[in-house]
C-alpha positions as CSV (number, residue, x, y, z in Angstrom):
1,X,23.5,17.7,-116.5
2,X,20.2,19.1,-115.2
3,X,20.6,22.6,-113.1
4,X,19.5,20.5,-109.8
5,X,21.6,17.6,-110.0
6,X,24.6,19.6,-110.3
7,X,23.5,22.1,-107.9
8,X,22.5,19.7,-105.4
9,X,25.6,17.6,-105.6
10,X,28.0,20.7,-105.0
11,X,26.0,21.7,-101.6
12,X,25.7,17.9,-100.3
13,X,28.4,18.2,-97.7
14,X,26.4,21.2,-96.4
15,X,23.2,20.3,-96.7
16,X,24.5,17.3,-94.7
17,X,25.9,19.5,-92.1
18,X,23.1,21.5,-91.7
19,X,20.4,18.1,-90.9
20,X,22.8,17.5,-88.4
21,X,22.9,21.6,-86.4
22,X,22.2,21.6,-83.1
23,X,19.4,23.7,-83.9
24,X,17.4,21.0,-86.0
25,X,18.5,18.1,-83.7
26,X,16.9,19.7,-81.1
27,X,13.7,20.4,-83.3
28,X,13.5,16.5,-83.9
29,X,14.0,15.5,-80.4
30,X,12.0,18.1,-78.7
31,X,14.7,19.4,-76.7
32,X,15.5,22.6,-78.3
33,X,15.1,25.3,-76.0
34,X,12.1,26.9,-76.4
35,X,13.9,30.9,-76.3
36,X,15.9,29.4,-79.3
37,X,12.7,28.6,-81.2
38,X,11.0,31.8,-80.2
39,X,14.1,33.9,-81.6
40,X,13.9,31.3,-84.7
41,X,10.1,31.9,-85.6
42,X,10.8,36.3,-85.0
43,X,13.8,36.1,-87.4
44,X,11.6,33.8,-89.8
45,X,9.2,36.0,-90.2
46,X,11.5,39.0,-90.8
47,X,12.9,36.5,-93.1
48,X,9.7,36.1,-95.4
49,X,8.9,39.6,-95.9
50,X,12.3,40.1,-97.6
51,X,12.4,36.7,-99.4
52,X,8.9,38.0,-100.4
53,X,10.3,41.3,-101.8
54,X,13.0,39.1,-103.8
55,X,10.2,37.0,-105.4
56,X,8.5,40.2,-106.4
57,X,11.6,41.8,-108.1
58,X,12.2,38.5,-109.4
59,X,8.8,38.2,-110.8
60,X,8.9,42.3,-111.9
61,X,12.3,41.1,-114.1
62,X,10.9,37.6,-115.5
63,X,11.4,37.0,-119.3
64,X,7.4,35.9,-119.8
65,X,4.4,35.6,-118.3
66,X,4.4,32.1,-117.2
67,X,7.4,32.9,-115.0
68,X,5.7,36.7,-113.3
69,X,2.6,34.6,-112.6
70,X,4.8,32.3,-110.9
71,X,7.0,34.4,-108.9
72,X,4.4,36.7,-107.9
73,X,2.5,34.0,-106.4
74,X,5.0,32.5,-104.4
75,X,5.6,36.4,-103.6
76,X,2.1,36.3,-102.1
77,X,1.8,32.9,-100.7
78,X,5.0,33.8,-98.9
79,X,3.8,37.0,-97.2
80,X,0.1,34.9,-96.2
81,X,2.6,32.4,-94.7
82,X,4.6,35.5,-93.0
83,X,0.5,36.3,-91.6
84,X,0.2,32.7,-90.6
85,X,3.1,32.8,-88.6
86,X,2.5,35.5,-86.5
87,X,-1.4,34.5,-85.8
88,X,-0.3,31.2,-85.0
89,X,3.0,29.9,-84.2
90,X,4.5,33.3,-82.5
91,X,1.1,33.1,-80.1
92,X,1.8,29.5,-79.7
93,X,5.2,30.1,-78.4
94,X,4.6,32.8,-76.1
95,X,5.5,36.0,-78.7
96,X,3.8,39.2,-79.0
97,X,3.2,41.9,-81.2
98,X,5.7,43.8,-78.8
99,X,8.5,41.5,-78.7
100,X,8.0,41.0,-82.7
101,X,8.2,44.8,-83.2
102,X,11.5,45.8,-80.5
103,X,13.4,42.9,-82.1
104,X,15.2,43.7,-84.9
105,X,16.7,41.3,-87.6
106,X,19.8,39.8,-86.7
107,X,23.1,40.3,-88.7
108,X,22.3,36.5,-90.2
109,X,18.8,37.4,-91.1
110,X,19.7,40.4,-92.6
111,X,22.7,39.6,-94.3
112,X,20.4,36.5,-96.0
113,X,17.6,39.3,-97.1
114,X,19.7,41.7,-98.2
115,X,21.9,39.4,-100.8
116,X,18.7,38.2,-102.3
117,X,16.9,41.3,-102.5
118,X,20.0,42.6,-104.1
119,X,20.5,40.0,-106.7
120,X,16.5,39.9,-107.5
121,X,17.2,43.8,-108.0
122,X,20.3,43.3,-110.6
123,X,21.0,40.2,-111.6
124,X,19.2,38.4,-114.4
125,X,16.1,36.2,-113.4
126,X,17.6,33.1,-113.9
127,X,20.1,34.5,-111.2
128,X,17.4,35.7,-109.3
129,X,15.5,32.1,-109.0
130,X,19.2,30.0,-108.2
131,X,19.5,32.5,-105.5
132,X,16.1,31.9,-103.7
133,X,15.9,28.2,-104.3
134,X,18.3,26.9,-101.4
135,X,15.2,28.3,-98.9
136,X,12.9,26.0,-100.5
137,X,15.1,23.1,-101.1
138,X,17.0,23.3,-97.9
139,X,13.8,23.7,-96.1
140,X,11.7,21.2,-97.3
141,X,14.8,18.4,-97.1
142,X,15.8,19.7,-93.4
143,X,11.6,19.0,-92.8
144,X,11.8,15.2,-93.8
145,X,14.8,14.2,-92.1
146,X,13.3,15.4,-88.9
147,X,9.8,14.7,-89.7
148,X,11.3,10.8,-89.5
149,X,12.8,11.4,-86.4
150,X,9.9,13.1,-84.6
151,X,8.1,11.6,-82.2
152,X,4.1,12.7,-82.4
153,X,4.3,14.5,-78.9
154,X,6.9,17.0,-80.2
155,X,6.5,20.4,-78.9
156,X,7.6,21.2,-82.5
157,X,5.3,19.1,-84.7
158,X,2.9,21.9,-86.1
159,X,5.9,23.9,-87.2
160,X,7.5,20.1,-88.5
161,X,4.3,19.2,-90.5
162,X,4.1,22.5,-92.2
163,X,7.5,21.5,-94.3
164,X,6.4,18.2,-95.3
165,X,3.1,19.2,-96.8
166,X,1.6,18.4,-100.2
167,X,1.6,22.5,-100.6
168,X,5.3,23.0,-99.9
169,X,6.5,20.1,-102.1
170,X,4.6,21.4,-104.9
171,X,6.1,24.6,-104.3
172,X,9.6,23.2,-104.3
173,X,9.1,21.0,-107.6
174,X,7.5,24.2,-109.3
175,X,10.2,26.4,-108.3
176,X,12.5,23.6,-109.4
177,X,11.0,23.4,-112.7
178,X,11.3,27.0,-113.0
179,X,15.2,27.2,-112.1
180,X,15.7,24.4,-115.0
181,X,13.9,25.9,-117.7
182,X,15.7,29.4,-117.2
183,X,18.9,27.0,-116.7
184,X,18.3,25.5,-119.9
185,X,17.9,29.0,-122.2
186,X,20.7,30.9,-120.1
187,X,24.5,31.8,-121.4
188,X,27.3,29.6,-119.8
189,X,28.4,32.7,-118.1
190,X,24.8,32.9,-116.4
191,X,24.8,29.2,-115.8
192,X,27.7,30.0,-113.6
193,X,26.7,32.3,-111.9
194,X,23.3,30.2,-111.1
195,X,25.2,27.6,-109.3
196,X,27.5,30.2,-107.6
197,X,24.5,31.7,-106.2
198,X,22.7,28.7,-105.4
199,X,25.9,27.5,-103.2
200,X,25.7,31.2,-101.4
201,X,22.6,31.2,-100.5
202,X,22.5,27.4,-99.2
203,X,25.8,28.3,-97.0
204,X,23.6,31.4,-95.7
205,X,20.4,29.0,-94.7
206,X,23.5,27.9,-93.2
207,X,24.3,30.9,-91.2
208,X,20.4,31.7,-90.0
209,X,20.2,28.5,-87.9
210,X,23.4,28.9,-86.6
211,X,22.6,32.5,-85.7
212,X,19.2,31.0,-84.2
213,X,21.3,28.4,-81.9
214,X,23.4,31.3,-80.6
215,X,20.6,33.4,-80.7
216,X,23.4,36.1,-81.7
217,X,22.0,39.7,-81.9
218,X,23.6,43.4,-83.0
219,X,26.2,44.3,-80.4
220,X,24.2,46.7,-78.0
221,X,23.7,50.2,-79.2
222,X,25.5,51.4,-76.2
223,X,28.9,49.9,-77.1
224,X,28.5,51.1,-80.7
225,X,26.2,53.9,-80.8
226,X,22.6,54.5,-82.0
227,X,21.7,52.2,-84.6
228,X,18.5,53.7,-86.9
């Protein structure tokens, strides 16, 4: 059994679940609020710099050339997408530099980063790419099922179309074909852990649009002290 197919089928109840958030419900009607989608795009884009820096450890670790070209790539096109996002979307939507800079990640965002900057940092690369794959699978399936269900004068569309592209599929089916050729040479052990990760990660794409619904937060500093 390829590395996807099982993968996928562990993580289809949840990737069903998380079509059907409030959060993406309200992208494909329109009606999410647009203070939701302005915390959304500020924790994205905190997001992206530290999936970038887990591509580029990944890619730092890879067992051959092919793969470091690979990874470091999609290390770079993420951080020119993490540009893109702050010259266009966050001034569509009414964010600026300021409000980009005083917020801070939330405890979902960071959580998210931190595991796969950790496991790019000491796990195997194999390990590294199951545990980074979820963002573009999960992203790029959450994309078409509202894509279908948008109507062409939703406030959302431009953030929409950017997940259905020609450039992010081929980014998905290359990172895809990556995962199952490191699948195929790993241990059993490895193999493992590739699916444990890729169900951990998928359950924390989970957690960010959740947090983004609640727009949830760090509990004020005064209640818990200065936090650096």
């Amino acid at each position: 059994m390829s590395f996807m197919t099982r993968a996928l089928a562990q993580t289809a109840p949840l990737c069903k679940t998380i079509r059907g958030m409030p959060f993406n419900r309200g992208l494909a009607d329109g009606s999410l609020p647009r203070a939701a989608f302005q915390h959304y795009i500020i924790q994205d884009a905190h997001y992206l710099e530290g999936f970038a820096r887990a591509l580029a450890l990944a890619a730092g670790r890879a067992p051959d050339g092919q793969a470091v070209c690979q990874l470091a790539a999609s290390a770079a096109g993420t951080l020119q997408a993490e540009r893109e996002l702050h010259a266009h979307y966050m001034g569509l939507f009414g964010v600026d530099q300021d409000q980009f800079a005083a917020t801070r990640p939330s405890p979902a965002c960071d959580h998210y980063t931190s595991f796969l900057i950790a496991t790019a940092a000491t796990r195997s690369t194999a390990e590294s790419v199951a545990a980074v794959l979820p963002c573009f699978w999960v992203y790029r399936d959450v994309g078409r099922d509202i894509h279908a269900r948008a109507t062409p004068d939703n406030p959302y569309r431009a953030w929409i179309e950017t997940y259905v592209s020609d450039s992010f599929d081929a980014a998905v089916e290359q990172t895809c074909a990556l995962a199952e050729r490191l699948h195929d040479a790993a241990t059993d052990p490895t193999r493992d852990s590739m699916y444990a990760l890729y169900a951990r990660s998928t359950l924390l794409e989970w957690g960010f649009w959740d947090s983004a619904w609640a727009m949830r937060e760090w509990p004020n500093p005064t209640l818990t002290g200065e936090i650096a």
